[in-house]
C-alpha positions, 0 to 999 in steps of 0.5 A: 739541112743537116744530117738525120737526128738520130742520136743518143739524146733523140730530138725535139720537135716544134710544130709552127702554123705560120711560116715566118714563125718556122723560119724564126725558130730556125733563126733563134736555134742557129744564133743559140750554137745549134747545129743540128737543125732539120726543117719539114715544110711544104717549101724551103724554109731557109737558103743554107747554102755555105751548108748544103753547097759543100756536099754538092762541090764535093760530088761534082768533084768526085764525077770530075774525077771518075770521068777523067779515070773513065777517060784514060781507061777508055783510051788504054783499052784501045790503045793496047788492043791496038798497039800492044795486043793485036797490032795490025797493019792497014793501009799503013795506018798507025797502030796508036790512032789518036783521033780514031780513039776520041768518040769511044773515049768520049763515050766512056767519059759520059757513061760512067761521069754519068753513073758516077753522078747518078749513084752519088746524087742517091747516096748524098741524098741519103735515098732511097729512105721510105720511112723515116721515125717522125713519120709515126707523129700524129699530124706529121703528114700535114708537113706537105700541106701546110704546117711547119716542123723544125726539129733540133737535136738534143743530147741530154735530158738538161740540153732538152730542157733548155731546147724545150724552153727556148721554143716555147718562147716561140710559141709553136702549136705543140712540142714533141720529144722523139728519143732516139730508140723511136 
């Protein structure tokens, strides 16, 4: 949902049981002008796809762009091998075979667009990320199983305050405030 929390005021936890309550919180927050808002839940909580669909549309971009680059150098390569390098002269064939020239282009398009895709899918997702500082929360790992962890950032020890009313009014199993040295 958004970007990892880790800023100079740290982020509070709330740990809910049910999870229309989770979903609430998460309602509550974003209608309070938070933007920062991380859920962990053995399911999708909320569907923020205005959110999450832009980083997406700007990596099928990106793989778009590489694989038109991989094109073009696909079909240069073989063109000035062909044409400008090493002409020959067979059968009276042209030099710049055009045709001749689309399955390897076509194959470089895929490999690469293919990588590109790959290696942007790992960086847009931030992985591999093996550890991760809310891991060391007692309890934490029941996140899979069946409770529900909004976290929230905060950058003040008032923000904090404030943050930490509002979801005691939501009445979770238990708060917890990470600092950002954690």
């Amino acid at each position: 949902m958004a970007d990892d929390l880790h800023v100079p005021g740290g982020a509070l936890l709330a740990e809910f049981i049910e999870p229309d309550d989770a979903r609430n919180a998460c309602i509550e927050l974003r209608a309070r002008g938070h933007k920062r808002i991380q859920t962990y839940s053995p399911h999708p909580l909320l569907h923020t796809e205005s959110e999450e669909g832009a980083r997406w549309v700007t990596l099928g971009v990106v793989v778009f762009l590489v694989a038109v680059f991989a094109g073009g150098i696909g079909y240069w390569v073989q063109w000035y091998t062909n044409a400008v390098s090493y002409p020959l002269n067979v059968g009276g064939r042209p030099a710049n075979a055009v045709i001749a020239f689309m399955i390897p282009m076509v194959e470089s398009i895929i490999l690469l667009g293919g990588i590109t895709a790959f290696v942007g899918l790992l960086v847009s997702l931030r992985l591999p990320r093996l550890w991760q500082p809310v891991f060391e929360i007692d309890g934490f790992e029941r996140a899979s199983v069946d409770r529900y962890w909004v976290a929230v950032s905060v950058k003040s020890s008032a923000d904090a305050l404030r943050i930490t009313g509002l979801l005691k009014a939501l009445r979770p199993l238990r708060i917890v405030h990470m600092t950002a040295g954690q």
